[in-house]
C-alpha positions as a Markdown table, in Angstrom:
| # | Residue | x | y | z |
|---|---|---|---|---|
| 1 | Unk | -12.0 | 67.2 | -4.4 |
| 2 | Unk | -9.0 | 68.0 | -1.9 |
| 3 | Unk | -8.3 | 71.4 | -4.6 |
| 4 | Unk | -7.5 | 68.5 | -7.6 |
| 5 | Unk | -11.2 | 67.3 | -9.0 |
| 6 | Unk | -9.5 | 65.6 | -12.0 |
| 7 | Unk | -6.5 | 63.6 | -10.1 |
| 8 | Unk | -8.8 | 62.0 | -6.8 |
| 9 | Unk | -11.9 | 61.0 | -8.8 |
| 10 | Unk | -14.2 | 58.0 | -8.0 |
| 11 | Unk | -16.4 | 57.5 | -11.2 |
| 12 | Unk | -18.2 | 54.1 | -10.8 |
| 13 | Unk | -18.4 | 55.4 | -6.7 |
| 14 | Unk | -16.6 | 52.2 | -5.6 |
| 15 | Unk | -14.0 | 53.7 | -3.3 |
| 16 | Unk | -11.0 | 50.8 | -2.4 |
| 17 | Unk | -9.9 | 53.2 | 0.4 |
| 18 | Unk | -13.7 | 53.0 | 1.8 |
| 19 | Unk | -13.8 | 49.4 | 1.3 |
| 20 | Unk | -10.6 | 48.5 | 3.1 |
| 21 | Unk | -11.5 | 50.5 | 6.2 |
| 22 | Unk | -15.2 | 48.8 | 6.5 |
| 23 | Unk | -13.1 | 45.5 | 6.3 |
| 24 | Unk | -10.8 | 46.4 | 8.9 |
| 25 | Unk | -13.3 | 47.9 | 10.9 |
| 26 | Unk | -15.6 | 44.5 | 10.8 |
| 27 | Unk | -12.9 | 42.5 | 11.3 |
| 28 | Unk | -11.0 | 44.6 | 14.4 |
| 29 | Unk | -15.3 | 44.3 | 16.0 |
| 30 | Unk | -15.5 | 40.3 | 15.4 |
| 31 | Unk | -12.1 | 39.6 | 16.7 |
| 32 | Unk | -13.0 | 42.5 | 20.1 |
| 33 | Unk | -16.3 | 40.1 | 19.9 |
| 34 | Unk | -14.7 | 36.5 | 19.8 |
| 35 | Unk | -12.3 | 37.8 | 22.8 |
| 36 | Unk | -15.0 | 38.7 | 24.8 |
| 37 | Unk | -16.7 | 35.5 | 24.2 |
| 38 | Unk | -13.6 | 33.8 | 25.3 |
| 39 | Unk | -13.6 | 35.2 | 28.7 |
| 40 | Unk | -17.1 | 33.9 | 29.8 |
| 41 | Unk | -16.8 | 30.4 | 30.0 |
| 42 | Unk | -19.9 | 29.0 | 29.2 |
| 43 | Unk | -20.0 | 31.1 | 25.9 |
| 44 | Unk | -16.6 | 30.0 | 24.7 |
| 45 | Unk | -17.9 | 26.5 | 25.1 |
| 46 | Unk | -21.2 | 26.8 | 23.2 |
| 47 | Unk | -18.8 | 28.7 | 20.4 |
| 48 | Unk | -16.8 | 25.6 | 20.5 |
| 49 | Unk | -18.9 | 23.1 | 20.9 |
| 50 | Unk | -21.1 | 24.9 | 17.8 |
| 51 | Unk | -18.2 | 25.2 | 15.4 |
| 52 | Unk | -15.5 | 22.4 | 16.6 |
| 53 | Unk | -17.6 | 20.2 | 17.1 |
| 54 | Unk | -19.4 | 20.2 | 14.3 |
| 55 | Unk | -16.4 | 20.0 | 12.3 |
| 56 | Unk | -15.9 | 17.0 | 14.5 |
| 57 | Unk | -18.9 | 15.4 | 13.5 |
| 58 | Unk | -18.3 | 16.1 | 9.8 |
| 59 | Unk | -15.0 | 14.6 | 9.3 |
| 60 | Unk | -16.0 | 11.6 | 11.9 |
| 61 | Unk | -15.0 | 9.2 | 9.0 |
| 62 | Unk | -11.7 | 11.3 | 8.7 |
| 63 | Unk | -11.2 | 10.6 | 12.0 |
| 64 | Unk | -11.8 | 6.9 | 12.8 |
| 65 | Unk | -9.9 | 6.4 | 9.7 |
| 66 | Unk | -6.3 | 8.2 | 10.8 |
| 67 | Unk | -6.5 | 7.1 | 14.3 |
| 68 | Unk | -6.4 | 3.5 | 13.2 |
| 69 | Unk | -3.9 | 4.3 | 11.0 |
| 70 | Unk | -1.8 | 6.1 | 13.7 |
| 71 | Unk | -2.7 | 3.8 | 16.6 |
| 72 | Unk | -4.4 | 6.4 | 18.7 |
| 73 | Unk | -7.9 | 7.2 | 20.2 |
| 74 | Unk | -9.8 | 8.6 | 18.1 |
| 75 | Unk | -11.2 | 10.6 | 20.9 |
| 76 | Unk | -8.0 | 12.4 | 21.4 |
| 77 | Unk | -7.9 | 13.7 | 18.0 |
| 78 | Unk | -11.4 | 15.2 | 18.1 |
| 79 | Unk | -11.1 | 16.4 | 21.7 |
| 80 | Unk | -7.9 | 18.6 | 19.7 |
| 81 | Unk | -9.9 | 19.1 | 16.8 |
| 82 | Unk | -13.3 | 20.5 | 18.5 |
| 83 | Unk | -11.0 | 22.8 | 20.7 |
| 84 | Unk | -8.2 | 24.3 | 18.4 |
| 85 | Unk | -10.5 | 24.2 | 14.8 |
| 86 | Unk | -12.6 | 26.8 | 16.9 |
| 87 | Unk | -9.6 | 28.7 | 18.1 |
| 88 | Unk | -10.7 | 32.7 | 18.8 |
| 89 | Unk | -8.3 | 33.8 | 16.5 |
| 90 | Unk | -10.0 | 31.5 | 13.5 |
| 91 | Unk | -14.0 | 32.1 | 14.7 |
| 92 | Unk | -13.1 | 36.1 | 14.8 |
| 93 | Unk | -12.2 | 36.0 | 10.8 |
| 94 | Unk | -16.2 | 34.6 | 9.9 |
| 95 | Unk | -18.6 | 36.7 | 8.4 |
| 96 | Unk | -21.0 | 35.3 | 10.8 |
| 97 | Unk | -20.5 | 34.5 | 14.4 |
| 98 | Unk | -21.9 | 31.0 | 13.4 |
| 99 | Unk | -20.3 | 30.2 | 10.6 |
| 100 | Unk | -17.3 | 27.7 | 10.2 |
| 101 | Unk | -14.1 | 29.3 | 10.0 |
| 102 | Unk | -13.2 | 28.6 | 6.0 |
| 103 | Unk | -11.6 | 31.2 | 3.2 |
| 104 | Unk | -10.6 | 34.2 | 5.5 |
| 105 | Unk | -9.7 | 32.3 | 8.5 |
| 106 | Unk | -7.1 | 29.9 | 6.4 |
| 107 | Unk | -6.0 | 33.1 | 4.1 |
| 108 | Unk | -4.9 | 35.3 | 7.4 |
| 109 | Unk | -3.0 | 32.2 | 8.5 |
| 110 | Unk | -1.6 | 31.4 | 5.5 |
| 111 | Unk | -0.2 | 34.5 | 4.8 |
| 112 | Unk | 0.5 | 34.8 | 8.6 |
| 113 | Unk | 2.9 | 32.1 | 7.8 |
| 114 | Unk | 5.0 | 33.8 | 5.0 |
| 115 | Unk | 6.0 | 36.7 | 6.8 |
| 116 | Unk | 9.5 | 36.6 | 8.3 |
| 117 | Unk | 9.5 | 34.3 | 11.8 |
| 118 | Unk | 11.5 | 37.1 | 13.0 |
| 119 | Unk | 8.4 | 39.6 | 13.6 |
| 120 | Unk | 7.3 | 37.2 | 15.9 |
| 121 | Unk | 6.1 | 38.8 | 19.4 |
| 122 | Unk | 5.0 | 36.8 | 22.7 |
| 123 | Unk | 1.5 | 36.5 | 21.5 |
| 124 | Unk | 1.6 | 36.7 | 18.1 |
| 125 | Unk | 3.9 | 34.1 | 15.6 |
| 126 | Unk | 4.7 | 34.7 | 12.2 |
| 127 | Unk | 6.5 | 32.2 | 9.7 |
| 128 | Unk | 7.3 | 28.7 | 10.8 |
| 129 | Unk | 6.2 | 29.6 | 14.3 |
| 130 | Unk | 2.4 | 30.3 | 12.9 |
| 131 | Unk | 0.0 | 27.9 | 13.9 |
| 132 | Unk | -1.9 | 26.6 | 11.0 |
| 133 | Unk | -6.0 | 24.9 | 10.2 |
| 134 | Unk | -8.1 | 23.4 | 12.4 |
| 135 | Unk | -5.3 | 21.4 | 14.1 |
| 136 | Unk | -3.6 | 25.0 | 14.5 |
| 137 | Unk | -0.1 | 23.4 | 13.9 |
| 138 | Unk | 2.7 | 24.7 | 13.2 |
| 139 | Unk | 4.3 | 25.0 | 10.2 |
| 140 | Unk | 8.0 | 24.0 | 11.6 |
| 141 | Unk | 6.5 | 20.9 | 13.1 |
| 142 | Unk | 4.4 | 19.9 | 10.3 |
| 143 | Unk | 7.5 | 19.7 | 8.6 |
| 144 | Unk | 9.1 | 17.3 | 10.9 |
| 145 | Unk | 6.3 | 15.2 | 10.9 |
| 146 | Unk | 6.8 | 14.2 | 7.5 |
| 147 | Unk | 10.2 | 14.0 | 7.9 |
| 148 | Unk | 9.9 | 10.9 | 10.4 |
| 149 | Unk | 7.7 | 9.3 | 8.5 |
| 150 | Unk | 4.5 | 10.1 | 10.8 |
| 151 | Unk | 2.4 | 12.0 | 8.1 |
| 152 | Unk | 2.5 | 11.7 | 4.4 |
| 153 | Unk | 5.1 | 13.8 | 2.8 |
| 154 | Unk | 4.4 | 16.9 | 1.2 |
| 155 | Unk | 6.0 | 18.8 | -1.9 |
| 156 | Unk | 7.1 | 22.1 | -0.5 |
| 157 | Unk | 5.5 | 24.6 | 2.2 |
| 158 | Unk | 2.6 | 25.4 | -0.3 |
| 159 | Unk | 1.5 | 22.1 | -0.2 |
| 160 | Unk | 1.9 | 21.8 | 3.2 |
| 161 | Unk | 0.1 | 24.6 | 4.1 |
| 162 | Unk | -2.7 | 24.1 | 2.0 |
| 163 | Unk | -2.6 | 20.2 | 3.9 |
| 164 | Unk | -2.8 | 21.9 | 7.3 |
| 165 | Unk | -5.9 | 24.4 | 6.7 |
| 166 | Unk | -7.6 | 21.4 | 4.6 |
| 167 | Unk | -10.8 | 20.2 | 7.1 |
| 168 | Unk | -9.8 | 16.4 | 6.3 |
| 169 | Unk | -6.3 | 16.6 | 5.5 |
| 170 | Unk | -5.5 | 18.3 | 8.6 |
| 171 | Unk | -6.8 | 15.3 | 10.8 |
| 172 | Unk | -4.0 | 13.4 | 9.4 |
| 173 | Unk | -1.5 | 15.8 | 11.5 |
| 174 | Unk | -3.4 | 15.9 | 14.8 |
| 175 | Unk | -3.3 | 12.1 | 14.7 |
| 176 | Unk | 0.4 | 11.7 | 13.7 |
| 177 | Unk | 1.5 | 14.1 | 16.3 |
| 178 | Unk | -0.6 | 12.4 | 18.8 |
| 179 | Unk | 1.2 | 9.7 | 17.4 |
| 180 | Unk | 4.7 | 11.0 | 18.0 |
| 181 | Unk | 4.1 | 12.6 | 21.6 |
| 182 | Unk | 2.5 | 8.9 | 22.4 |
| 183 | Unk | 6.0 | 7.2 | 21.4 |
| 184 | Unk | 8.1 | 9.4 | 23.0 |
| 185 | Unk | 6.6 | 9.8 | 26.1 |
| 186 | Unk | 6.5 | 5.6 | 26.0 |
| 187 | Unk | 10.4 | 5.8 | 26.0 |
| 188 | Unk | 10.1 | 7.8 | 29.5 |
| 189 | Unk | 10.4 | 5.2 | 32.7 |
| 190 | Unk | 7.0 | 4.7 | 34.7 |
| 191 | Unk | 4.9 | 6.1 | 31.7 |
| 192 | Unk | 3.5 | 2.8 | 30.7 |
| 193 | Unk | 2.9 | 2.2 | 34.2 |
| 194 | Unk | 0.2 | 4.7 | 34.3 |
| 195 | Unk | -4.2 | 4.0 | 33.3 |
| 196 | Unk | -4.7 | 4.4 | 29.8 |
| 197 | Unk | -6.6 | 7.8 | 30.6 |
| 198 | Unk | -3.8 | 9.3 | 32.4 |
| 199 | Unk | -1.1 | 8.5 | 29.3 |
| 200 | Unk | -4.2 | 10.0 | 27.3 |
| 201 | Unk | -3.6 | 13.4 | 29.5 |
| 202 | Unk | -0.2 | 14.0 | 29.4 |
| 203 | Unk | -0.3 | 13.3 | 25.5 |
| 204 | Unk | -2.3 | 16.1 | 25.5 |
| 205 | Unk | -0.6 | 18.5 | 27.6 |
| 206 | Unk | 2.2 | 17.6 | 25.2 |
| 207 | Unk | 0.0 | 18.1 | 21.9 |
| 208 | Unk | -0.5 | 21.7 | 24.0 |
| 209 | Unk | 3.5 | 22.7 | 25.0 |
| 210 | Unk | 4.9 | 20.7 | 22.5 |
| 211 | Unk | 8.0 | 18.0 | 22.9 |
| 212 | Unk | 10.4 | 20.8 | 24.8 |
| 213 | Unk | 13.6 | 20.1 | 26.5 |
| 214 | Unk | 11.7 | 21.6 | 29.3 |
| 215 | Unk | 9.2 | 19.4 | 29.1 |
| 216 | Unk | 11.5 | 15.9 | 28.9 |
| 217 | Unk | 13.3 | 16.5 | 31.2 |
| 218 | Unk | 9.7 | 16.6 | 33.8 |
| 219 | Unk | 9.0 | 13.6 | 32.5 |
| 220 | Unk | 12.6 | 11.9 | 33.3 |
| 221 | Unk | 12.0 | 12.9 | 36.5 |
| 222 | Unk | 8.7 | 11.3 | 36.8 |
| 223 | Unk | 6.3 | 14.8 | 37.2 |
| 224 | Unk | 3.4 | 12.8 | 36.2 |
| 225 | Unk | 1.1 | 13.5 | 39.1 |
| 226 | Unk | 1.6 | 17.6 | 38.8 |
| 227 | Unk | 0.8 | 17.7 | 35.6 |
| 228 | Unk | -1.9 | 15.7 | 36.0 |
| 229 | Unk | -3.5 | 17.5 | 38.8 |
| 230 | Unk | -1.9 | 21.3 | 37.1 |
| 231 | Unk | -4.2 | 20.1 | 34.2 |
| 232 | Unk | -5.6 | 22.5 | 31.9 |
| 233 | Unk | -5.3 | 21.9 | 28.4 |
| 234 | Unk | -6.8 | 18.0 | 28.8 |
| 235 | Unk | -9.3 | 19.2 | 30.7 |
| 236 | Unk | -10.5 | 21.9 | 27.9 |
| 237 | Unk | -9.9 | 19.4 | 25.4 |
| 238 | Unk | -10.7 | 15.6 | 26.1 |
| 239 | Unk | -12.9 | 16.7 | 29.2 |
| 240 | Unk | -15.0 | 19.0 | 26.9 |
| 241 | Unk | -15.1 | 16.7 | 24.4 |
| 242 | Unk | -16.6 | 14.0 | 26.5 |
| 243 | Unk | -18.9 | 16.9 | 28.0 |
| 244 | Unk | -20.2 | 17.7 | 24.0 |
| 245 | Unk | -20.0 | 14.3 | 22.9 |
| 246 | Unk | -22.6 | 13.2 | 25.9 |
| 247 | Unk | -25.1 | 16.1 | 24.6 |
| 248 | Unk | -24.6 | 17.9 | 28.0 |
């Protein structure tokens, strides 16, 4: 083989070279597949509503229990929770389109999270900036979660990392950053003025573009109503979540 048959043999016929391309080769076709999914609208939702929400509906306990503790709806955390748990990037790394994203999904990200933050690229983070589990956090603000006493502390990034792909442990994060967005956004003049639901929407949008400078200084100046009418990311969440949870 290739003018050497005693350096390039293959005597149980197990070829790793073989196995790796097959591997990349399924995995580049699932993640071309979950894209396409993505783009048709009512197919993203069935994916999401399949594998989000039935995470949803098997850490329901999980749920009640860390909104109480965190003072926030419950339906906010699994409006996040159905959305970003089915996230294209997670679905695409199942070995079946229907399964629950699990071993490969939190292995990518995990590693995905080691690398150095400085490979980063517009649509694709590494280190600190990676967004982790079902709550696809990131690692960065995970940390100062803890840190202000939102979440329970963890020993080290391992730890934490493991706590953020977890299924339950990573509902405690979605709630304490709901948590946090929800306290800040009370400090901002005319907030508590607003309906319940409306304070419910732009703590999403915030769960979605995180607590920015850019993003204060909108609310200083009293944006509520265009970013409740620009929308988007409450309406994919809590609106789809009230869609699922209704059986429509």
């Amino acid at each position: 083989m290739l003018g050497n048959p005693v350096r390039y043999t293959d005597p149980d016929g197990h070829s790793p070279l073989a196995f790796l391309i097959v591997l990349a080769g399924a995995t580049t076709a699932r993640l071309g597949s979950e894209y396409a999914i993505s783009r048709v609208g009512w197919m993203d939702r069935a994916r999401r509503d399949q594998l989000g929400g039935g995470l949803v509906t098997d850490v329901a306990d999980v749920i009640e229990r860390e909104a109480a503790a965190h003072s926030v709806d419950p339906v906010s955390v699994g409006a996040v929770l159905r959305h970003e748990s089915a996230a294209v990037e997670r679905r695409a790394l199942t070995i079946w389109p229907t399964s629950q994203p699990g071993v490969l999904a939190n292995l990518a990200e995990g590693l995905q999270s080691c690398l150095p933050e400085s490979w980063s690229t517009v649509s694709l983070h590494f280190g600190d900036m990676a967004s982790l589990g079902p709550g696809q956090m990131q690692l960065r603000r995970a940390r100062e979660l803890e840190e202000l006493g939102y979440v329970t502390p963890r020993n080290g990034d391992f730890e934490r990392r493991a706590a953020l792909l977890g299924r339950e442990t990573s509902v405690e994060y979605v709630a304490g950053m709901l948590q946090y967005l929800s306290d800040q956004l009370s400090t901002v003049q005319g907030f508590s003025a607003l309906s319940l639901e409306q304070q419910q929407r732009l703590v999403l949008t915030a769960y979605n573009l995180g607590w920015t400078d850019y993003f204060y200084a909108e609310m200083t100046q009293q944006r509520f109503e265009y970013w409740l009418q620009k929308g988007g990311y409450d309406r994919t969440t809590l609106d789809e979540y009230l869609r699922w949870s209704s059986g429509q």
